[in-house]
Biotite code that builds the C-alpha atoms (Angstrom):
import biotite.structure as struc

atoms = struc.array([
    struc.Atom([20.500, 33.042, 75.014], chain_id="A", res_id=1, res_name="UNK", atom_name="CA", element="C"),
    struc.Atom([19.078, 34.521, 71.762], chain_id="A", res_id=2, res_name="UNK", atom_name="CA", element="C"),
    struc.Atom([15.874, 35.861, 71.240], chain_id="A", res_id=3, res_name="UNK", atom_name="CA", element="C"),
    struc.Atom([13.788, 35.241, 67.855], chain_id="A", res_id=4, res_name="UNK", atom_name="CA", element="C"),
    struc.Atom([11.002, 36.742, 66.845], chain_id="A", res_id=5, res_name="UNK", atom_name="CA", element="C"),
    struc.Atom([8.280, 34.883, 64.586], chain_id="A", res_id=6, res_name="UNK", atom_name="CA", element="C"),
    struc.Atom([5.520, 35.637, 62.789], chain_id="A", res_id=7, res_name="UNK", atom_name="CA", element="C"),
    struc.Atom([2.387, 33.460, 62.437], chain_id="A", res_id=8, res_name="UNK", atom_name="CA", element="C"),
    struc.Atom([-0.507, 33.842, 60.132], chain_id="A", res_id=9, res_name="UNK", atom_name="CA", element="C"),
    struc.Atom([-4.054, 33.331, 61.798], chain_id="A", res_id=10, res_name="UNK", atom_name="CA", element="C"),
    struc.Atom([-7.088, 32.745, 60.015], chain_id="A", res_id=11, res_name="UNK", atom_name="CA", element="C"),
    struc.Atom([-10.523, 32.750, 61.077], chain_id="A", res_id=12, res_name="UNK", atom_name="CA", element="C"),
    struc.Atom([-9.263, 32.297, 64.837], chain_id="A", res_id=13, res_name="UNK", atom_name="CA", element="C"),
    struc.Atom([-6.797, 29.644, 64.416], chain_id="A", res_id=14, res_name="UNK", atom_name="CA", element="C"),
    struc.Atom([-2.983, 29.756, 64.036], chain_id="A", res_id=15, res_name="UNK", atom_name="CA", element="C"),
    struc.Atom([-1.524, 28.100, 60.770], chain_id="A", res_id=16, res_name="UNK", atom_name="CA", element="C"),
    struc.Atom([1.423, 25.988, 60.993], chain_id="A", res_id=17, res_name="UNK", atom_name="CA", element="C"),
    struc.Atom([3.466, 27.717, 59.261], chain_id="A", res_id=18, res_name="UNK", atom_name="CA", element="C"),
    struc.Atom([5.921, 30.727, 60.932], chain_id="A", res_id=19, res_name="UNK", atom_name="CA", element="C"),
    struc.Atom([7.636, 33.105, 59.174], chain_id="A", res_id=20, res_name="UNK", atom_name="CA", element="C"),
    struc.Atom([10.857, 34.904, 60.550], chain_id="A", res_id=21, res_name="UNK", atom_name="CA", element="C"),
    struc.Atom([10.325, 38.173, 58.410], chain_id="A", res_id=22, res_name="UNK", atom_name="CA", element="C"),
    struc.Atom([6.854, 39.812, 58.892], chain_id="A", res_id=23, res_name="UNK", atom_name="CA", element="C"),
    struc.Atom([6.876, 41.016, 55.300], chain_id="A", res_id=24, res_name="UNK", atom_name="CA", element="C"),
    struc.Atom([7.287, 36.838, 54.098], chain_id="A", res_id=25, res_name="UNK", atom_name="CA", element="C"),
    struc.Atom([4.056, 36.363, 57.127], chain_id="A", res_id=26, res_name="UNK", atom_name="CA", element="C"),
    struc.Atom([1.958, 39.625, 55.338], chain_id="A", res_id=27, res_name="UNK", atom_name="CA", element="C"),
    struc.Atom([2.513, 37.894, 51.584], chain_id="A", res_id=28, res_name="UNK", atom_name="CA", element="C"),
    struc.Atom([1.780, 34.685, 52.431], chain_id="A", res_id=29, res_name="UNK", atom_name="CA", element="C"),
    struc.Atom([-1.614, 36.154, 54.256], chain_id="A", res_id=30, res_name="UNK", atom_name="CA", element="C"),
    struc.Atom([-2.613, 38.024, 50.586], chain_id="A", res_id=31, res_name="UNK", atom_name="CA", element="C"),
    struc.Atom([-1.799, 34.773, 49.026], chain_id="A", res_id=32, res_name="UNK", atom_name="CA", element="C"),
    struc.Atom([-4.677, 32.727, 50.890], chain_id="A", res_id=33, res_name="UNK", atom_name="CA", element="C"),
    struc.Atom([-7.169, 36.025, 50.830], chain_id="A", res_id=34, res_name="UNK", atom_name="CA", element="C"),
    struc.Atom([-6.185, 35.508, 47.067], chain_id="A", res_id=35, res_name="UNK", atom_name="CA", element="C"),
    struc.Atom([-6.985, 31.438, 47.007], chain_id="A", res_id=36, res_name="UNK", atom_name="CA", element="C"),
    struc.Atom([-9.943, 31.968, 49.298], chain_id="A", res_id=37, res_name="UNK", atom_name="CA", element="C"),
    struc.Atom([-11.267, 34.561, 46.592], chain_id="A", res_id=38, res_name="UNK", atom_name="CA", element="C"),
    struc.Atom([-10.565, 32.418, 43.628], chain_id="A", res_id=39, res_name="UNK", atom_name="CA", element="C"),
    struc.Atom([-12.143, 29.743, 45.624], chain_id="A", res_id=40, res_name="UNK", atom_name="CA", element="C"),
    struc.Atom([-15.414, 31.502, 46.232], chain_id="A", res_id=41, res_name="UNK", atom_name="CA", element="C"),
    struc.Atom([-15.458, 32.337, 42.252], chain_id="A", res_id=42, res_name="UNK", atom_name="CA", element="C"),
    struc.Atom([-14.666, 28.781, 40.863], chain_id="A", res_id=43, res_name="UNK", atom_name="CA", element="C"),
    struc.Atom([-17.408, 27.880, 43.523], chain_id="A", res_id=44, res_name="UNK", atom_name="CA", element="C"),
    struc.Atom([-20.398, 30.568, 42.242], chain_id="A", res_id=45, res_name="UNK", atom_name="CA", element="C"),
    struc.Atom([-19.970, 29.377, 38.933], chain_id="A", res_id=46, res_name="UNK", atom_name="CA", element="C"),
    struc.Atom([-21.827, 27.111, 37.016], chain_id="A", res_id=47, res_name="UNK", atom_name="CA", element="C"),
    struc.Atom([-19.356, 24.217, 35.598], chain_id="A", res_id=48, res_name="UNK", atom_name="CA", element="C"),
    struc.Atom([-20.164, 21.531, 33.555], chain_id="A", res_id=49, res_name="UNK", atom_name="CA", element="C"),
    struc.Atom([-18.200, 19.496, 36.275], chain_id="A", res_id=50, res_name="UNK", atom_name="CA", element="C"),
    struc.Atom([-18.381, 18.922, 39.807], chain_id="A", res_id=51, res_name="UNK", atom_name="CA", element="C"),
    struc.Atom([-15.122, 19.379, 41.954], chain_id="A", res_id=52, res_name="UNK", atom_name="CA", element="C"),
    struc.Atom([-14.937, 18.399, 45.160], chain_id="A", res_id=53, res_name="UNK", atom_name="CA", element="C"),
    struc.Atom([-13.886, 21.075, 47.374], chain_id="A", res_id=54, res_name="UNK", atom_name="CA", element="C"),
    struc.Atom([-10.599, 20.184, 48.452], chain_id="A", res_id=55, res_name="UNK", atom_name="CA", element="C"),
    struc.Atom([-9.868, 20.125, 44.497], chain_id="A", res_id=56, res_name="UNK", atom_name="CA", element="C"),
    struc.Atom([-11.047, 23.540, 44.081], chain_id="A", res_id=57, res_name="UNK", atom_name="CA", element="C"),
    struc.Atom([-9.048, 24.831, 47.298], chain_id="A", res_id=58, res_name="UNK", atom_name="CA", element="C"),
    struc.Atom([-6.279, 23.470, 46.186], chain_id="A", res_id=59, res_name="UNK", atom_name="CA", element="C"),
    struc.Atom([-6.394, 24.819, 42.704], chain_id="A", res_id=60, res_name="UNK", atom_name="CA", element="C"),
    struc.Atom([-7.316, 28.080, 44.036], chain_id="A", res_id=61, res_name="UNK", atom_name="CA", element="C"),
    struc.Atom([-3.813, 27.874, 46.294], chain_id="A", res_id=62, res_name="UNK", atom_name="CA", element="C"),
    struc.Atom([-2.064, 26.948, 43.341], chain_id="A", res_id=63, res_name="UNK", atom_name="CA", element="C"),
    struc.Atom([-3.170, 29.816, 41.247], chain_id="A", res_id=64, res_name="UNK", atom_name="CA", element="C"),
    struc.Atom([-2.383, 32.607, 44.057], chain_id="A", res_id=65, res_name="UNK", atom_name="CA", element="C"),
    struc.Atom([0.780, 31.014, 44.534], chain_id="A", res_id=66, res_name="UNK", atom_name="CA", element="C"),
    struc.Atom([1.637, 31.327, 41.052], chain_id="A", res_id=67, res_name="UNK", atom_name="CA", element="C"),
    struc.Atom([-0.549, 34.779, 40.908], chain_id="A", res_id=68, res_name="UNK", atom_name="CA", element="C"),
    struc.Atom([2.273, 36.389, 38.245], chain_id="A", res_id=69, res_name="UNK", atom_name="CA", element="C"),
    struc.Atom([3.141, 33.731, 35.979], chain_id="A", res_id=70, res_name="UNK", atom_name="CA", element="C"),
    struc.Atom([-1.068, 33.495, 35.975], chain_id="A", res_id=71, res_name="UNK", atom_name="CA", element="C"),
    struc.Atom([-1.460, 37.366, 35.034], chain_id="A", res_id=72, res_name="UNK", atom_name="CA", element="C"),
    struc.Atom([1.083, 37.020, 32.269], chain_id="A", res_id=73, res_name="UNK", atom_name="CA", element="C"),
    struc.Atom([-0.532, 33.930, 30.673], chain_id="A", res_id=74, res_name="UNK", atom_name="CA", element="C"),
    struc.Atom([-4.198, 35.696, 31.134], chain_id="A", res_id=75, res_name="UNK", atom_name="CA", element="C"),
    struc.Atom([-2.651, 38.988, 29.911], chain_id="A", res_id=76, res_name="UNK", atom_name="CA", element="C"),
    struc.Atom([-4.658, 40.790, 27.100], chain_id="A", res_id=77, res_name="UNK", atom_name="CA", element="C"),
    struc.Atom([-7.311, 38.792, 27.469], chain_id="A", res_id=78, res_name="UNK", atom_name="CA", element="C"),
    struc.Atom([-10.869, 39.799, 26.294], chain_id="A", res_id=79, res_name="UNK", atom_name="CA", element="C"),
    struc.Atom([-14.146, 38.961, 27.886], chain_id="A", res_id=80, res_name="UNK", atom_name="CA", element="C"),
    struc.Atom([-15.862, 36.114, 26.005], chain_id="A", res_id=81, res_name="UNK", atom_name="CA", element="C"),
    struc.Atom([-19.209, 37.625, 26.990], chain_id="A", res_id=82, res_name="UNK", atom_name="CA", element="C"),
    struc.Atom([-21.336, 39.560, 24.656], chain_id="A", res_id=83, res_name="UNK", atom_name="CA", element="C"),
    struc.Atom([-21.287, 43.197, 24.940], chain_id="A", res_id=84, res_name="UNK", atom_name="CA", element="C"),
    struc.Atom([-24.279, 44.821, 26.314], chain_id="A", res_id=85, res_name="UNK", atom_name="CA", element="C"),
    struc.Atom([-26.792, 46.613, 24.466], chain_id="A", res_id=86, res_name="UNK", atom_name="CA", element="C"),
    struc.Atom([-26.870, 50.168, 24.149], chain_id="A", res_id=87, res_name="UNK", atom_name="CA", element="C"),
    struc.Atom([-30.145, 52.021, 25.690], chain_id="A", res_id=88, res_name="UNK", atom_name="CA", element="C"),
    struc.Atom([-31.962, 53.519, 22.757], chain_id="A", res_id=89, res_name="UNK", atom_name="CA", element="C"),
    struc.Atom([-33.187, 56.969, 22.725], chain_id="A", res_id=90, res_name="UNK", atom_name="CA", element="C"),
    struc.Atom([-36.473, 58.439, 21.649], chain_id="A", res_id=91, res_name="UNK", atom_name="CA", element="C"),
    struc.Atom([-35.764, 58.393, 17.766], chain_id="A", res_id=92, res_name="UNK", atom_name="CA", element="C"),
    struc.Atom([-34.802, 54.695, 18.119], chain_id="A", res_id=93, res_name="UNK", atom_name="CA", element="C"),
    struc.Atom([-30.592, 55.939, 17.539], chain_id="A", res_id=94, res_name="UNK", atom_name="CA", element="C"),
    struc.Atom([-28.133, 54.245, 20.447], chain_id="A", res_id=95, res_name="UNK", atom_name="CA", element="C"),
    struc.Atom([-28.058, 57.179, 23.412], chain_id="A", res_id=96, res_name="UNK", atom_name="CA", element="C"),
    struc.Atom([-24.169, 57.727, 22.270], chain_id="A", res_id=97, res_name="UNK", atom_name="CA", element="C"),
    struc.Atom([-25.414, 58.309, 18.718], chain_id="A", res_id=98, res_name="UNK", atom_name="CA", element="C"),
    struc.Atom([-28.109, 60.851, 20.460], chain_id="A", res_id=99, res_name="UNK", atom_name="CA", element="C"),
    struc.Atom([-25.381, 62.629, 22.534], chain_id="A", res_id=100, res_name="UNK", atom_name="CA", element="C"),
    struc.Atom([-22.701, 62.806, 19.573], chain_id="A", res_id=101, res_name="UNK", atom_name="CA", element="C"),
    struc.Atom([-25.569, 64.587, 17.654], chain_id="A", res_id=102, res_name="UNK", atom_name="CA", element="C"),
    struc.Atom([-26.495, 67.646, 20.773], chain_id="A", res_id=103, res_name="UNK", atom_name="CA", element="C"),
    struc.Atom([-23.182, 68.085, 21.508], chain_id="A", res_id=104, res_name="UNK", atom_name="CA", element="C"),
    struc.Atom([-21.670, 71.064, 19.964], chain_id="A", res_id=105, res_name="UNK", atom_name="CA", element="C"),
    struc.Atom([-19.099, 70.702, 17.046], chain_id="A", res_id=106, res_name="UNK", atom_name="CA", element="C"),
    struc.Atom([-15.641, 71.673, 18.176], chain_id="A", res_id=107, res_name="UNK", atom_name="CA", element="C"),
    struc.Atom([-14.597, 74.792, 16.408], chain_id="A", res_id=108, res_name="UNK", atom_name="CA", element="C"),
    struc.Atom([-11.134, 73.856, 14.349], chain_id="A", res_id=109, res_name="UNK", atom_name="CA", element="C"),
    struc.Atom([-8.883, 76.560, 13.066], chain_id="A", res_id=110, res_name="UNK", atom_name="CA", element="C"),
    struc.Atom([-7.257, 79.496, 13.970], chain_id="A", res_id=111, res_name="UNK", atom_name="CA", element="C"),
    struc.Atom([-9.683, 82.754, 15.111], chain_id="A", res_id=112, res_name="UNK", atom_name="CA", element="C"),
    struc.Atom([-9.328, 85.534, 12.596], chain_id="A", res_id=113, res_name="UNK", atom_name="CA", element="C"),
    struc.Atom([-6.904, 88.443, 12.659], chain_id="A", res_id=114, res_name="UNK", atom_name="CA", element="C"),
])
């Protein structure tokens, strides 16, 4: 008689259908559906110009953690689309980094003399 060990994920109290023979296959599958359940959460505390049902957006949000480095290396170098913040004025009405370029003292350049 042989004797197998398997892993199963559980989630919120309740065992997923899915074993895994290999505990490190049953850990990455477990950061996959934090992952989905995160992306899930985001798509969801947005505001879209469409409404998605939620089994769309879960199963979206599985796709995408599934696929999580194929995703990363389309999205790579990617910029925000938002505008940058403004910078806090000082007193004078120049940007704070302006303000704090200015106090600071000058680096000396050069060699000391002989």
């Amino acid at each position: 008689m042989a004797v197998i060990t398997k892993y199963v994920v559980v989630r919120n109290g309740v065992e997923l259908d899915k074993e895994f023979l290999v505990k490190k296959e049953a850990e990455a599958y477990d950061k996959m559906l934090d992952a989905a359940e995160n992306l899930a959460a985001f798509i969801k505390d947005r505001d879209l110009d469409i409404e998605l049902e939620d089994s769309t957006v879960d199963a979206i949000s599985v796709f995408l953690a599934k696929n999580g480095p194929e995703v990363v290396r389309i999205l790579k170098g990617l910029k925000p689309m938002e505008a940058p913040a403004k910078k806090p004025q000082a007193k004078n009405g120049e940007t704070q980094e302006v303000a704090v370029k200015k106090k600071a003292p000058a680096a000396k350049t050069g060699p000391k003399g002989k």
